[in-house]
Structure formats: C-alpha cells, structure tokens
C-alpha positions as CSV (number, residue, x, y, z in Angstrom):
1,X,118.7,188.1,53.7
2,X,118.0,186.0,57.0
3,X,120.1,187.7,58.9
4,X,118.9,191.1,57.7
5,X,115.0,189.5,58.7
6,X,116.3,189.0,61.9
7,X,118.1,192.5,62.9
8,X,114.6,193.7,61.9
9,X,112.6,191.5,63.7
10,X,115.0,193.0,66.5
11,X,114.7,196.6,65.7
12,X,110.7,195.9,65.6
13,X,111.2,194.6,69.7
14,X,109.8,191.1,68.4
15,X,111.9,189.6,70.4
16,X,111.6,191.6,73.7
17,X,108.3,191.6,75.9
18,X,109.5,194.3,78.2
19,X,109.3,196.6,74.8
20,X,105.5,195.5,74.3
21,X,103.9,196.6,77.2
22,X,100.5,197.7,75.6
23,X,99.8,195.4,73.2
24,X,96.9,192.8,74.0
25,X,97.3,189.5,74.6
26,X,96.3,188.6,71.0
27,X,99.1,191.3,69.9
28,X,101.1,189.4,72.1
29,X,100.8,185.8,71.6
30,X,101.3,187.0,67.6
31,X,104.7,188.4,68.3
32,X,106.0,185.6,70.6
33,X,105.2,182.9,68.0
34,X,106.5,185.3,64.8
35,X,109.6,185.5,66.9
36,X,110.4,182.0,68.2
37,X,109.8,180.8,64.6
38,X,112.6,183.1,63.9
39,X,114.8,181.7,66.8
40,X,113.4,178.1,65.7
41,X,114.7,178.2,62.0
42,X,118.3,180.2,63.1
43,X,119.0,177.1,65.9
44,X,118.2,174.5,63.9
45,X,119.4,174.8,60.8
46,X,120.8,171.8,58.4
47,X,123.7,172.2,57.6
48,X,124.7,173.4,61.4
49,X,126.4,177.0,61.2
50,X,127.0,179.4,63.6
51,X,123.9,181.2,65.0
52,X,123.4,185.3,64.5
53,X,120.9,185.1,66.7
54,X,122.4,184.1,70.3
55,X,119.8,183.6,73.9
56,X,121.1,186.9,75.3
57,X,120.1,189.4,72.3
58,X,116.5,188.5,73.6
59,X,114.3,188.2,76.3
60,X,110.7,186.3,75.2
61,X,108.7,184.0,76.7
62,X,107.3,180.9,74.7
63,X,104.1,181.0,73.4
64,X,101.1,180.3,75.1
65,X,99.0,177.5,74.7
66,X,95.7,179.0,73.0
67,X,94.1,178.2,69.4
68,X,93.8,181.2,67.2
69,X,90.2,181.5,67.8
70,X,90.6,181.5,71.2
71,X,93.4,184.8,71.2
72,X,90.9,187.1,71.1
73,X,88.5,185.7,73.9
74,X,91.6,184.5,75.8
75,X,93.3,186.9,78.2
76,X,97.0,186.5,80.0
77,X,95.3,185.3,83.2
78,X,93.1,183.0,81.7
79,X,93.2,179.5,82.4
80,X,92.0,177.5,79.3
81,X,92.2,173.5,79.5
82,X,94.8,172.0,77.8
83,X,93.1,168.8,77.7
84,X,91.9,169.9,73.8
85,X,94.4,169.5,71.0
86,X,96.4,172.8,69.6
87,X,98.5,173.4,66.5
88,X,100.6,175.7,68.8
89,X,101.9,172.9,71.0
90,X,103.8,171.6,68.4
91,X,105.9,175.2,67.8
92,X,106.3,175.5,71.6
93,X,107.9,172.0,71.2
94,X,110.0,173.0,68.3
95,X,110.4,176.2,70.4
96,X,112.1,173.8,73.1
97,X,113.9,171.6,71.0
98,X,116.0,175.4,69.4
99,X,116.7,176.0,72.9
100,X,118.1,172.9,74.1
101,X,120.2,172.4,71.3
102,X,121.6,176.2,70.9
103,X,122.9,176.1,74.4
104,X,124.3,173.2,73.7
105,X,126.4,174.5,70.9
106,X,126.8,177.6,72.3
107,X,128.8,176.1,75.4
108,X,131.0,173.6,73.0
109,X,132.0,177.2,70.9
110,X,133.0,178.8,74.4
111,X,136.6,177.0,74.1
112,X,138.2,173.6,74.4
113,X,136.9,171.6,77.3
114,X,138.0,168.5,78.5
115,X,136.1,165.2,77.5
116,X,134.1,164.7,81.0
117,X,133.0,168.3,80.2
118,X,131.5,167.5,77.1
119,X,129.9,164.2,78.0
120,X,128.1,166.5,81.2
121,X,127.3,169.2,78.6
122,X,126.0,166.4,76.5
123,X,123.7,164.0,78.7
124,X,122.2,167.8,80.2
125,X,121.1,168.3,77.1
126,X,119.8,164.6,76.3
127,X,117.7,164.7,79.5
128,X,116.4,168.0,78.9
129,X,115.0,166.2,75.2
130,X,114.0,163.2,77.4
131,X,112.2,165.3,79.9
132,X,110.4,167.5,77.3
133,X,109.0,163.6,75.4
134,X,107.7,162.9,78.7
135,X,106.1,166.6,78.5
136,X,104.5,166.4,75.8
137,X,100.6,165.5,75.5
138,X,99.3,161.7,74.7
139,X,98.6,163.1,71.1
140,X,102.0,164.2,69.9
141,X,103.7,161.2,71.9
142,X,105.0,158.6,69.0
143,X,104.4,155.7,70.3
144,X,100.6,156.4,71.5
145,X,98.2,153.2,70.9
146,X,95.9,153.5,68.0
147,X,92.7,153.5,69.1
148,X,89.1,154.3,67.4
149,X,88.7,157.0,70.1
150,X,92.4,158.1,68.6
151,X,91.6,157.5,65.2
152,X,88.0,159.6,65.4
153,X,90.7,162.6,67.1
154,X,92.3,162.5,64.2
155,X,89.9,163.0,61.8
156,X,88.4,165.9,63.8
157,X,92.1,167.4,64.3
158,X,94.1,166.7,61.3
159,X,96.8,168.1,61.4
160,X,97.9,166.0,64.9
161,X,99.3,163.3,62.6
162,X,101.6,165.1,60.4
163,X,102.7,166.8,63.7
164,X,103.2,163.7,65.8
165,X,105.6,162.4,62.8
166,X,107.4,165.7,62.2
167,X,108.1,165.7,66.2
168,X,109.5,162.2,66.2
169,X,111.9,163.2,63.5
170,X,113.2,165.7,64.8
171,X,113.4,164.6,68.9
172,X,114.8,161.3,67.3
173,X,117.3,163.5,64.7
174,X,119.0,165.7,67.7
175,X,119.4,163.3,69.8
176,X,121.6,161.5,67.8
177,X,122.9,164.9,66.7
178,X,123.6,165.7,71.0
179,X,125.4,162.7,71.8
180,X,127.6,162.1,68.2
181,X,129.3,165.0,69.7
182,X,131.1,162.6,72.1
183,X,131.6,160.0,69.1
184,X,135.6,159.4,68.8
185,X,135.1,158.0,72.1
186,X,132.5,155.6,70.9
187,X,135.1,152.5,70.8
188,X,137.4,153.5,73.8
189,X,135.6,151.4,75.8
190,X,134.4,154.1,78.2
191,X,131.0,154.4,80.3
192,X,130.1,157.7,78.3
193,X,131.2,156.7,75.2
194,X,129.3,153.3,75.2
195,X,125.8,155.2,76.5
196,X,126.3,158.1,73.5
197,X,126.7,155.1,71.1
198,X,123.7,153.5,72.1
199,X,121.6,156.6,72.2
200,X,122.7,157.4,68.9
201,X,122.0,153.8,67.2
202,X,118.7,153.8,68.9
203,X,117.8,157.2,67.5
204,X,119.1,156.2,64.2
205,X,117.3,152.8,63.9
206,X,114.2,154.5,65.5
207,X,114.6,157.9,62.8
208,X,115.0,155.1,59.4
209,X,111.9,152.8,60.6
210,X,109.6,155.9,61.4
211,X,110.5,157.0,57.5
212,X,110.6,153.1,56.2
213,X,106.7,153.5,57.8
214,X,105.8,156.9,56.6
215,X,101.9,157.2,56.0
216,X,102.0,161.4,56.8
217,X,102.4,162.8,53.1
218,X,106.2,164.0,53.0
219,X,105.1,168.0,52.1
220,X,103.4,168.2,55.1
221,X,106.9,168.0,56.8
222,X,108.8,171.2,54.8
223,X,108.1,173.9,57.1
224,X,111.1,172.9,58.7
225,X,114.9,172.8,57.6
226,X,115.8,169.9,60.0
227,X,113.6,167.4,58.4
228,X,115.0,165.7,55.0
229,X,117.9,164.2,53.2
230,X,120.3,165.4,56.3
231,X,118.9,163.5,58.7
232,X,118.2,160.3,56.4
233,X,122.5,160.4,55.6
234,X,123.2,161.0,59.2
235,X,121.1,158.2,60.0
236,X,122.8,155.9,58.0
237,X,126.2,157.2,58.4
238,X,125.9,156.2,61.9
239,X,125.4,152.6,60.9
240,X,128.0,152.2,58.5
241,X,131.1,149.8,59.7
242,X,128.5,148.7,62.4
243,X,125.4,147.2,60.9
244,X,125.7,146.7,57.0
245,X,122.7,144.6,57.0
246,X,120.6,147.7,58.3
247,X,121.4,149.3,54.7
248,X,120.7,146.8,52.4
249,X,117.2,147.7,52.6
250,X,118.1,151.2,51.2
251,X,119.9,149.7,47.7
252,X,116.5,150.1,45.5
253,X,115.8,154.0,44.1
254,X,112.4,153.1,44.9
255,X,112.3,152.4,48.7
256,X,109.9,155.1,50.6
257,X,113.6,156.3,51.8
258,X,114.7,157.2,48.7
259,X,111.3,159.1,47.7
260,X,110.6,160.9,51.6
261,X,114.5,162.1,51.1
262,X,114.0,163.3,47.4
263,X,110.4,164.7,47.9
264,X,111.6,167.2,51.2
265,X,114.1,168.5,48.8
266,X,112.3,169.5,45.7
C-alpha cells in the first residue's frame, strides 16, 4: 500500500515543481511538504530496505521556511525572518537527513567498491550530517544552555522540545548508522576504521544518555519510523564486547530505556 501511495503521489506531479506551474505559493509549499514527508518515511525506514522511491524519479525543492499562517500572506519572493521559531524547520531537517542518507545507500547498492571508496563515501556523508548540526537554529541544537529566556520560548512554542529531542535521536541514530558501514575494519588497526569506531561509540553513548534523560513524553516522537526500539538495540549492540559496564544499567524492566523502547512500539 506504500508503494502504491507513492506511484500516486507521482501520477498527481507531487513530486515535480516544473508540473505545478500555476499553483500559488500556499498550493505550493503544501505539495513540497506532502511530498518530502513521502520521500522522508521511504529513506528512512527501520528496518533498512530498498527504496521505490529513488532522487532521480523527482525534481522538488525543500520546503520553505514559513508557519502555516504565514502561507497565505507569504509569497515566493518574500523574505520573512527566520529569527522566529517554525514547526517546518524540523521537516526540512528530517527532509536533509533522507537525502544524505539515501545517497548514501544508493552509491554502496551501485556495486562492490573497494574499502577506501566506502570510507570516502562514508565520512561525505558524516560531514554533510555534521554540517547540517551546525545549520541548524540555536533552538533545535541539543546541547543549547537552558536559560529562563529559553525556558519562557518554550512555553510560548511547545512543540520546540519534543523537536529538539526527536532531532538528536535521529542525527545521533545515523550517524552511527553512516559510519557502522565501515565496521569489520573497526579492529584492523586502520586510520578510518579507528575514526568510524569512535564516531559510532560517541553516537551510541550520546543516543542511550539522551533516552536514560528523557523528559519529552515518548508519543510525541511516533511520527517517525526511525525513532524506537531499532535504534535503542543498535545502540547497545555497538557496545557489546566493548563496554559491558555501559549495559548493566539496562538489566531492570523498569529503566526509562525499557519503557521509551516499549512505549514507541505500542
């Protein structure tokens, strides 16, 4: 049935901007972020499978950055500050995130390549998810101070919490899922091997503590697939026959682990 929403979406031109050249910006802007929500679910999808929906079937530009009460005020040459909070950053991130990750696995699927392919392919692809942290506005970066000028911003825009959280998982969750690509050369005492190792530890620890810590109320985070039990098992996978004593504080059914893993799921 997803595939079959997609060839629709397709036959509908959702996913081509040339085929919308009347529509309003408001038209517009709905169609670009009905589409890359499409493209957003298809590329990231746990467990990984192979993609119907591929970059060259489409040609559609992200999203703009523009609240839904401002579409219909708004026009396409209208500069409005980005200073001010949006829901709609958060897709364009997500929107990002897809893209990086789908060209990845589209290149690896071309054929076999030789290891110092892979690890190029691979740290690309982690600097293009480093590049697009540094992108991203003070209020959806993790590790932003809490402040009572911070705290009164997030009473007045909700749902930036739940978002900032959400992000971190999943910028955290694929970049461990980028570099593991290169991990049976994790303990052959190579340069590229040694740096995906540590990128992939400090993702892991980083992905456990920020659900060890979770405050954000776990339904909040369901809209998307990548978030859940997956990444929780990856995460500790990853430390197993490295650092035992990271998983003894998983051993109780009632650690916030055990109920943030259980509670995506239901």
């Amino acid at each position: 049935m997803w595939a079959v929403a997609i060839r629709q979406a397709q036959q509908l031109g959702l996913g081509s901007d040339e085929s919308n050249p009347d529509e309003s910006f408001c038209e517009q802007q709905i169609r670009r972020r009905l589409w890359w929500t499409l493209a957003i679910c298809e590329w990231l999808p746990v467990p990984h499978r192979v993609p119907c929906l591929h970059e060259m079937d489409f040609l559609c530009k992200l999203p703009d950055e523009v609240d839904d009460e401002e579409l219909e005020a708004a026009s396409g040459g209208s500069r409005l500050s980005k200073s001010k909070p949006r829901p709609v950053r958060y897709h364009i991130a997500m929107a990002q995130v897809s893209k990086v990750y789908y060209q990845l696995r589209y290149m690896l699927r071309l054929r076999e390549w030789e290891t110092e392919d892979v690890a190029r392919f691979v740290f690309d692809a982690d600097e293009q998810l480093a590049n697009l942290i540094t992108d991203l506005p003070s209020y959806l970066q993790f590790d932003e101070n809490s402040t009572p000028a911070t705290e009164a911003r997030d009473s007045q825009y909700p749902f930036i919490p739940w978002q900032k959280k959400s992000l971190a998982k999943v910028l955290l969750y694929y970049r461990m899922a980028i570099s593991s690509q290169l991990q049976e050369h994790w303990l052959d005492g190579s340069t590229d091997g040694a740096r995906t190792r540590a990128i992939c530890m400090s993702s892991a620890r980083g992905l456990i503590h920020s659900t060890l810590t979770e405050t954000v109320d776990a339904s909040k985070l369901r809209p998307w697939s990548v978030l859940g039990k997956p990444n929780f098992e990856k995460s500790t996978d990853i430390f197993k026959g490295n650092h035992h004593e990271y998983l003894r504080c998983f051993s109780s059914p009632s650690t916030r682990i055990s109920a943030y893993g259980g509670g995506l799921l239901h």
